[in-house]
N, C-alpha and C positions, 0 to 999 in steps of 0.2 A: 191642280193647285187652287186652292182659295184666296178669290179677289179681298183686298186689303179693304178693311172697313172702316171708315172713322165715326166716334158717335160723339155726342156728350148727351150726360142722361142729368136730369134735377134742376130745382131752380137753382139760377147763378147766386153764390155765397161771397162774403169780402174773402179774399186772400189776405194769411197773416203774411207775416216777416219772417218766422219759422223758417229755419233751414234744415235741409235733409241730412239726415244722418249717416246714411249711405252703410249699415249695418252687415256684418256678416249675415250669409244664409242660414246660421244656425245660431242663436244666440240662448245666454245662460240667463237665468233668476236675478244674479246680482247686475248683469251689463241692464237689464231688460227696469228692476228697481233704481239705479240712477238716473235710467232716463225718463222718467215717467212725468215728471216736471215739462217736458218739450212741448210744445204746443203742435211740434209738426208732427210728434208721433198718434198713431191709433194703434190700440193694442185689443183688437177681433176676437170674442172667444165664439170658439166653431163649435161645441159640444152640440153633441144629436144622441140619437136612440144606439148610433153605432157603437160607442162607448157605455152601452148597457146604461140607462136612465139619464144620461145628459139630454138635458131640455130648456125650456127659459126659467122655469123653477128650480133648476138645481143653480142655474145659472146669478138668480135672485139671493139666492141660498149663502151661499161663497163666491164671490169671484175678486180677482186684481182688481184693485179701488182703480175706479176710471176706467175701465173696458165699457166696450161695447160687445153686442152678445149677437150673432147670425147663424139659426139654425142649418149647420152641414148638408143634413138629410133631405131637408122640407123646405130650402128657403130659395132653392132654383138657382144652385151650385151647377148642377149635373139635369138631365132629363132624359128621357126615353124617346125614343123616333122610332118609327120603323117596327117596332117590336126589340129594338134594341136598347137597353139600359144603360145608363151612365154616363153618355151623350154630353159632349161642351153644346150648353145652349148658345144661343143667336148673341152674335156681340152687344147687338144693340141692348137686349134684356140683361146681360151681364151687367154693361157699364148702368145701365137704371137701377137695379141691385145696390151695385159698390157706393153708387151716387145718394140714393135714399140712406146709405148706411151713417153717410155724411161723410166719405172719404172721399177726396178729392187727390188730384193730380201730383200736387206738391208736399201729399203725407208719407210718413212714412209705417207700414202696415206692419205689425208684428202678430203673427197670428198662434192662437193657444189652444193645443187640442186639450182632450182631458187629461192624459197621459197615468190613463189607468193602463191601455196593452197597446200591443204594438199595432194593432190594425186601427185606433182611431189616430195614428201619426200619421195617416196614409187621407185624412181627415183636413189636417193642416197644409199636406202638400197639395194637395186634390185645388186648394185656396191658392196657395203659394203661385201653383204651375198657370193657376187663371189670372191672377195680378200676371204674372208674366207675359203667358202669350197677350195679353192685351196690354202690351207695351210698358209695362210699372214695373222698374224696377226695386222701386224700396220697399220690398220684403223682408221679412227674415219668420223663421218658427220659434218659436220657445222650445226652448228644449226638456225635456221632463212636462209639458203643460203645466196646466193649472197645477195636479197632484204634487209635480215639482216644486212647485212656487210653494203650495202651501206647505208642504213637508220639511222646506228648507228653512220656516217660519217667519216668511216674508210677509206682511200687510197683507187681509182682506177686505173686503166689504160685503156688503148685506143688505137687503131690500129691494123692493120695485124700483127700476129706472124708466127716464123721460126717454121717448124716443128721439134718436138725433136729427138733428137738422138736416133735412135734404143740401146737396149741393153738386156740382157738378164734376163728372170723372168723362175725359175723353179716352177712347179706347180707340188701338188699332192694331189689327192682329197680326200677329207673328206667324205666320203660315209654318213657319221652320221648326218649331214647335211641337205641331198638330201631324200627325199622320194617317191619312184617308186610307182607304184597305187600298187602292190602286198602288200606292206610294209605299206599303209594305209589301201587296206581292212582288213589287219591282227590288226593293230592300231583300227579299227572299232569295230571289233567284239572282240577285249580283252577291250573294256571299255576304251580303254585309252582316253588321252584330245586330242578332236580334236578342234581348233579353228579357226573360218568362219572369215576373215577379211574384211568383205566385209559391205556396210549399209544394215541395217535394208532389205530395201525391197527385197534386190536380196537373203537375209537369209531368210525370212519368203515364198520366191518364187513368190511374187508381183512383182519383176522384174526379167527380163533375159539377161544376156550377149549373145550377138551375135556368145560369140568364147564357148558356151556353148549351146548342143542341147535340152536342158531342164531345166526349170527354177528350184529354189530347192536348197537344202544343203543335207552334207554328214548324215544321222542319226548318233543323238547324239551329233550331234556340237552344241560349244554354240557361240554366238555374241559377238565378241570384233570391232569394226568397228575400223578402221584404223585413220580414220579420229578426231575420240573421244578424242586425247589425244594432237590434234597439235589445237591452238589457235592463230589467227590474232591477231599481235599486231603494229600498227602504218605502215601497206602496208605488212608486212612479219608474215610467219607463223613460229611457234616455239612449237614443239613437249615440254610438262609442266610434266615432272618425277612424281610431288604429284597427277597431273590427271589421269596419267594413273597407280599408284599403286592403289589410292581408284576402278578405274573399275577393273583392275584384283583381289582385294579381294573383291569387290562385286559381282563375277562372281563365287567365292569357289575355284579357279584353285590352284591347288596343286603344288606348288616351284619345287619342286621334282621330281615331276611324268613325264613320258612321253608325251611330247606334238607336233601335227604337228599344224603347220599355213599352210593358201591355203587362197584361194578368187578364182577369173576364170579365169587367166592367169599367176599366181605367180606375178603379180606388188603390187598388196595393201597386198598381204601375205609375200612380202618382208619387208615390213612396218610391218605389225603384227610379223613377226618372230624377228626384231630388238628390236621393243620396247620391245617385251615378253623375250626374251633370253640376248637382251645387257643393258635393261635399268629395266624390271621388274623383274629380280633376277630371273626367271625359270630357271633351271639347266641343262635342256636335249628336248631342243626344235629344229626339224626339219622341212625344209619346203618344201612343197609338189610343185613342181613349176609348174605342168600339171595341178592341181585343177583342179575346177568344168571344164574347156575344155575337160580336160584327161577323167575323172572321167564318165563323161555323152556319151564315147565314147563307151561306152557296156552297150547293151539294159538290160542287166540282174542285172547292179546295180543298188541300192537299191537310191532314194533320197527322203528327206520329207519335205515337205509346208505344211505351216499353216494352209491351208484352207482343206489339204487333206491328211493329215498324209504321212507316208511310202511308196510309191508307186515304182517299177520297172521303169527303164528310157525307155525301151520300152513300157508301157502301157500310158506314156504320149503324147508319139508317134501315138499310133492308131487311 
């Protein structure tokens, strides 16, 4: 387990009188337009290259009047260790991050992917699941992103912005959270839920990620594809609460029980850990952020494909 960290990153800023808002974890265009007025809200937009040309220029371009803009991809969301990608960086560099962003402890974060497909909503929660495990809970995503917003013909703006004021975010981490490859093999072999967020093909081992030295899934996992639950509606995609309760009880997944999300770099298991734990009522769901990258990093674990059962990650190797 990982020892609990406290930081605070930036110079200290006044605190206003703002109060928090205390927002659902998925929030709509019009809740997201009445609040915009709050002092205590920040409204993040995460656009990166993942959503095909999101960058600070697109972001310059259009975005919600009053955002502030953090690139996803490039701005040390995520990082590499080991030869392993996707990686939750060092809390301390997090909360320096959220701190220089000008968010501070008593904001409340509503974060906007592009919401052109479903794998940059994986974008938002990737944001979401890091405010959390380091203790913040006033989150929530837009739902539809930007594309939402604008499509719904809500307010934009346009042009360069000033960068925000540094200020201070204390972080402490949530171990319960985060799950280490010890803490999954152990979740493996007591039965508990592990759930693959990843499509079809790269579950059944017909496909293989690049950041992943073997195609395959963890034994025992079942398929919740990430993607399953967000639907195109008029240019923009919107994760649908009734789609993805009917697949988690088609699936038999126990509210309850123990559960990790993964996929092959912790981005679409960021996506599965949100919908699973903040929109489908699981109660105790962690997520794995090394997945299949991590996981495939020792010849000796176990993964299985459809066409070949169980097999050793070095016997796929020979």
């Amino acid at each position: 387990m990982r020892t609990p960290l406290i930081v605070a990153a930036g110079a200290l800023a006044f605190a206003g009188t703002a109060q928090a808002m205390h927002p659902s974890p998925l929030v709509d265009a019009e809740w997201l337009d009445g609040q915009r007025n709050n002092d205590a809200l920040v409204v993040l937009d995460v656009r990166s290259a993942i959503d095909d040309g999101g960058d600070r220029a697109a972001f310059e371009a259009a975005r919600i009047p009053g955002s502030r803009y953090s690139n996803y991809a490039e701005d040390g969301w995520r990082e590499e260790r080991d030869g392993v990608a996707g990686l939750m960086p060092d809390t301390e560099a997090l909360a320096e991050l959220i701190g220089d962003l000008g968010i501070g402890n008593a904001d409340t974060v509503v974060v906007v992917p592009a919401g052109t497909g479903p794998t940059d909503f994986g974008s938002a929660a990737r944001v979401y699941w890091t405010f959390k495990a380091l203790g913040h809970d006033e989150v929530a995503i837009l739902n539809g992103g930007f594309a939402g917003w604008e499509q719904q013909g809500f307010e934009t703006a346009s042009g360069p912005t000033d960068s925000p004021e540094a200020t201070s975010f204390s972080a402490t981490l949530r171990e319960e959270l985060l799950a280490t490859d010890a803490e999954v093999e152990a979740s493996r072999q007591a039965g508990e839920q592990l759930v693959d967020a990843r499509p079809e093909g790269f579950y059944r081992g017909e496909e293989q990620s690049p950041a992943a030295r073997v195609p395959g899934t963890i034994p025992g996992a079942v398929n919740l594809p990430h993607h399953d639950a967000l639907v195109e509606r008029n240019g923009a995609w919107y994760l649908e609460p009734e789609r993805l309760t009917a697949a988690i009880d088609a699936l038999g997944l126990d509210r309850e029980a123990p559960t990790v999300a993964f996929c092959n770099t912790g981005h679409w298991a960021s996506s599965g850990w949100f919908q699973l734990s903040e929109v489908g009522g699981l109660d105790n769901v962690t997520m794995y952020d090394g997945s299949m990258a991590a996981w495939t990093r020792d010849d000796s674990r176990p993964v299985h494909l459809a066409d070949r059962g169980t097999v050793k990650v070095g016997e796929l190797l020979d």
